[in-house]
C-alpha positions in Angstrom: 9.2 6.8 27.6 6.6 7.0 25.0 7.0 6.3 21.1 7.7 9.1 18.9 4.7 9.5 16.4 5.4 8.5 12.7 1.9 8.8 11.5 -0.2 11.7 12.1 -3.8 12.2 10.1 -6.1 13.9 11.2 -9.6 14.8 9.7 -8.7 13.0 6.2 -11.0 12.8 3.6 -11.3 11.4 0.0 -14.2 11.6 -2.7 -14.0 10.3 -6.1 -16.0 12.1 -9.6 -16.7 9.4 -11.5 -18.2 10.1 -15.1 -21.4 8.6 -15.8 -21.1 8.4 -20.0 -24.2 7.3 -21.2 -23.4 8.1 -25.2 -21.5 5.2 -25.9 -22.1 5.3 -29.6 -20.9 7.4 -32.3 -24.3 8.6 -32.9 -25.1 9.1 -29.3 -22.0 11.2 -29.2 -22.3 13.4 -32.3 -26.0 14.4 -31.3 -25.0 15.1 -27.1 -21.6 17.3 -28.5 -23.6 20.0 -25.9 -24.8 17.6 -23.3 -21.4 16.4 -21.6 -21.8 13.2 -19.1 -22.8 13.4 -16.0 -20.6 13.0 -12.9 -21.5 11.6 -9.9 -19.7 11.8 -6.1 -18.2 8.5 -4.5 -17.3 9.2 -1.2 -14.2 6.8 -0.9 -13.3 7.7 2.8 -14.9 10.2 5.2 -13.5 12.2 7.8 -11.2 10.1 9.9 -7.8 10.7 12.2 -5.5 8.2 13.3 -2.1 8.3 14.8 0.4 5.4 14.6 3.3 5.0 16.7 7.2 4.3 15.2 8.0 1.1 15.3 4.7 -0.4 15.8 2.5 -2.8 13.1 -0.9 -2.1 12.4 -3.2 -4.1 10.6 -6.3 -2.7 8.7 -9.0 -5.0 7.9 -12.7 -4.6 6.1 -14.3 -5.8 3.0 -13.7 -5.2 -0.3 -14.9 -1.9 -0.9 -14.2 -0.3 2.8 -11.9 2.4 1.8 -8.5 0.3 3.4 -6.7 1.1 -0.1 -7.8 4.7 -0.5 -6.6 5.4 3.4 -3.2 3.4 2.2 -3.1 5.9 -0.8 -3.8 8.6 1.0 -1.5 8.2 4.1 1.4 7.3 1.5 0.6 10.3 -0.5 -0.1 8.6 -3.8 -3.7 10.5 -3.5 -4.1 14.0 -2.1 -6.3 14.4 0.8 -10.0 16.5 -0.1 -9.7 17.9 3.4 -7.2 17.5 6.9 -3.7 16.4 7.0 -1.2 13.8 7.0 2.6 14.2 8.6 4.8 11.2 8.2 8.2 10.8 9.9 10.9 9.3 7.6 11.1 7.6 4.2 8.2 5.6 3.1 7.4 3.0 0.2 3.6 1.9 -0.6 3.9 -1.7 -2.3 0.5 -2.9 -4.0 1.2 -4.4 -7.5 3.9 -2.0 -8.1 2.5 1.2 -7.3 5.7 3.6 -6.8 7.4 1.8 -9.9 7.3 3.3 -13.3 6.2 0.4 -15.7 7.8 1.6 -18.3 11.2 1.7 -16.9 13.2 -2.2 -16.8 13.5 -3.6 -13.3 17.0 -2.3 -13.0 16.3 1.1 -13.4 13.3 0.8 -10.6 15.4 -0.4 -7.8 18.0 2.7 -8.2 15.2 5.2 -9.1 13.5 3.6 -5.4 16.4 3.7 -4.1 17.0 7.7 -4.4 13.6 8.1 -3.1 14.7 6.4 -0.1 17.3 8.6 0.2 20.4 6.1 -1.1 23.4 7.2 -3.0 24.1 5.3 -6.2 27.2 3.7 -4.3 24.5 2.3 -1.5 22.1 1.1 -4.0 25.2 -0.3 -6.3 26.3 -2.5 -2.7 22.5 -3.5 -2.2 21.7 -4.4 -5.7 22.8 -8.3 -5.7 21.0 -8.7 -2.9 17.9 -6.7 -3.9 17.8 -9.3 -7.3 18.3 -12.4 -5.7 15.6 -11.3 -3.0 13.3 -11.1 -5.7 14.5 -14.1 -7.9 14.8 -11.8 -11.2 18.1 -12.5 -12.5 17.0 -13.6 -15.7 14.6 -10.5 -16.2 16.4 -7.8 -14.4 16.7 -5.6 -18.0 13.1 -6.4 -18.8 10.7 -3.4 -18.4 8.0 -4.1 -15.5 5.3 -3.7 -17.7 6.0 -7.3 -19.4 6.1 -8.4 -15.8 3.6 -10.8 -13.8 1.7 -8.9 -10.9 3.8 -11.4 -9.0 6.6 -10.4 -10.4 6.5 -7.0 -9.7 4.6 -7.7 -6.2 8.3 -9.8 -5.4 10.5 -6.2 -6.8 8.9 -3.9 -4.9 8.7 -6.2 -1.5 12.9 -6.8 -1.8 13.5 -2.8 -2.8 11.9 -2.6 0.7 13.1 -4.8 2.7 16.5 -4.4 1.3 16.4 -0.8 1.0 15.0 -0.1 4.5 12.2 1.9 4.1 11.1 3.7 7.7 7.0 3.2 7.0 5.9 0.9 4.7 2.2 0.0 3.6 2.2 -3.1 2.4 -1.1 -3.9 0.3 -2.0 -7.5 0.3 1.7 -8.5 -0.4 1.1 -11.8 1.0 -2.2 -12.3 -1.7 0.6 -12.3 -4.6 3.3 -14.2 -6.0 4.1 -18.0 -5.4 4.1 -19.9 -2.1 7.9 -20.1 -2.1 7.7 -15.8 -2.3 5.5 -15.9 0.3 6.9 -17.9 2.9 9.9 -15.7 2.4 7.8 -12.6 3.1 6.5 -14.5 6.5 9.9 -14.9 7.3 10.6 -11.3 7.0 8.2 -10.6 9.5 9.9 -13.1 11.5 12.9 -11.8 11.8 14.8 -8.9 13.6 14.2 -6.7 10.3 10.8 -5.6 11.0 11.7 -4.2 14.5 12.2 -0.1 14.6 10.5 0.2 11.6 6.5 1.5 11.1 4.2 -1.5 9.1 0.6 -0.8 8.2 -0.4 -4.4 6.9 -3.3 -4.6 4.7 -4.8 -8.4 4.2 -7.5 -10.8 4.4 -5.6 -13.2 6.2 -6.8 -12.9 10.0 -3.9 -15.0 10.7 -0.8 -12.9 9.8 -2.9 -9.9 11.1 -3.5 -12.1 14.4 0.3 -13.0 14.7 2.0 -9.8 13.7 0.0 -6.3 14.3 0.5 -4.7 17.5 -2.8 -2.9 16.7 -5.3 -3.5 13.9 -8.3 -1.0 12.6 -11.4 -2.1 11.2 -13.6 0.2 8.3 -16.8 -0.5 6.6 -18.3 2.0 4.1 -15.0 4.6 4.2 -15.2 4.9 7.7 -13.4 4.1 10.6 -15.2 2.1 12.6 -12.7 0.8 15.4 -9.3 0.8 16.1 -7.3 -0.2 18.9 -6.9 -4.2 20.0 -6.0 -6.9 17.4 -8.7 -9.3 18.8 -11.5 -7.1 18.5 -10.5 -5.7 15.3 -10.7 -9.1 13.8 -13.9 -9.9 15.9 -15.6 -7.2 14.3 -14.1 -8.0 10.5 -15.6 -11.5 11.0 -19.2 -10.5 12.1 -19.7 -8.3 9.4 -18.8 -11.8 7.0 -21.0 -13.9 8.1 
């Protein structure tokens, strides 16, 4: 019996209008009141359609600049798409330095606010919450607001809201680039474990070992497009030849 789809996109597309603003002065400014900046187009990602199976882990791999953030942004729906579609099946949670979490709230008020977007009652989150702060090793800081916190800090949060919460797709960007080594064996570990199976993983890093050891699949973008994706192996093959 074949896997029920959890991520459909199809024909995506994302361009950024980044202001040019030459009158940085005072001066400049006061005598260009009627000449506004100019704007110019960045085309983060072109057209590109992907599907991704439940339960499976995919990897996504390119250099810095490739578009692997924009797609994460875009599939999660923290960015609209310019053009196409995305359909997701189930709850999701995008975890890159806290994105999700509202910095201004303390880390308390993050894990139930997350935890309603997951779809828990107050009395779920209430049961999970212990575990949720211990996962994370804020105890001493769990009335602090997120904005005081370290990117590692918040990197740790938003990686136990997940796991603990149970989150059907997650996108987890370079969560194993932040935080201490002890946080990041215990995300290893995670992967490790029964946890991960049943639910949908697309794993963004720079480590071509966790990639190698844990995607089922893995795709591979240079200059915002998709340039490959299917096998692990060749995925990283590719990745590799453009570093050299």
């Amino acid at each position: 019996m074949e896997k029920e789809i959890a991520i459909k996109a199809r024909n995506i597309s994302k361009t950024f209008h980044i202001s040019e603003d030459s009158h940085n002065t005072v001066k400049h400014r006061l005598f260009n009141l009627f000449n506004p900046p100019r704007s110019r187009e960045v085309p983060a990602l072109k057209s590109l359609s992907l599907e991704i199976k439940k339960g499976e882990c995919i990897g996504l791999l390119g250099r810095n600049g490739s578009g692997k953030s924009t797609l994460v942004k875009l599939l999660a729906g923290v960015y609209p798409t310019d053009s196409g579609y995305v359909n997701i099946k189930g709850s999701t949670m995008l975890m890159n330095l806290g994105v999700g979490m509202s910095h201004e709230l303390t880390a308390r008020e993050n894990i139930y606010v997350s935890g309603s977007v997951l779809g828990l009652k107050i009395k779920e989150v209430d049961a999970l919450f212990d575990k949720i702060v211990s996962f994370a090793e804020l105890e001493e800081f769990i009335d602090t607001k997120i904005k005081f916190f370290s990117s590692g800090m918040v990197a740790r949060l938003g990686f136990s809201i997940a796991v603990n919460a149970g989150a059907d797709v997650m996108f987890l960007d370079e969560i194993f680039a932040v935080g201490d080594a002890k946080f990041q064996e215990k995300a290893v570990k995670v992967f490790e474990s029964s946890w991960i199976e049943g639910r949908t993983v697309i794993l963004v890093s720079h480590s071509m070992e966790t990639i190698r050891q844990y995607c089922h699949r893995a795709a591979y973008m240079k200059k915002g497009e998709l340039k490959y994706f299917g096998d692990t192996g060749t995925a990283i093959d590719m990745y590799l030849a453009d570093n050299q």
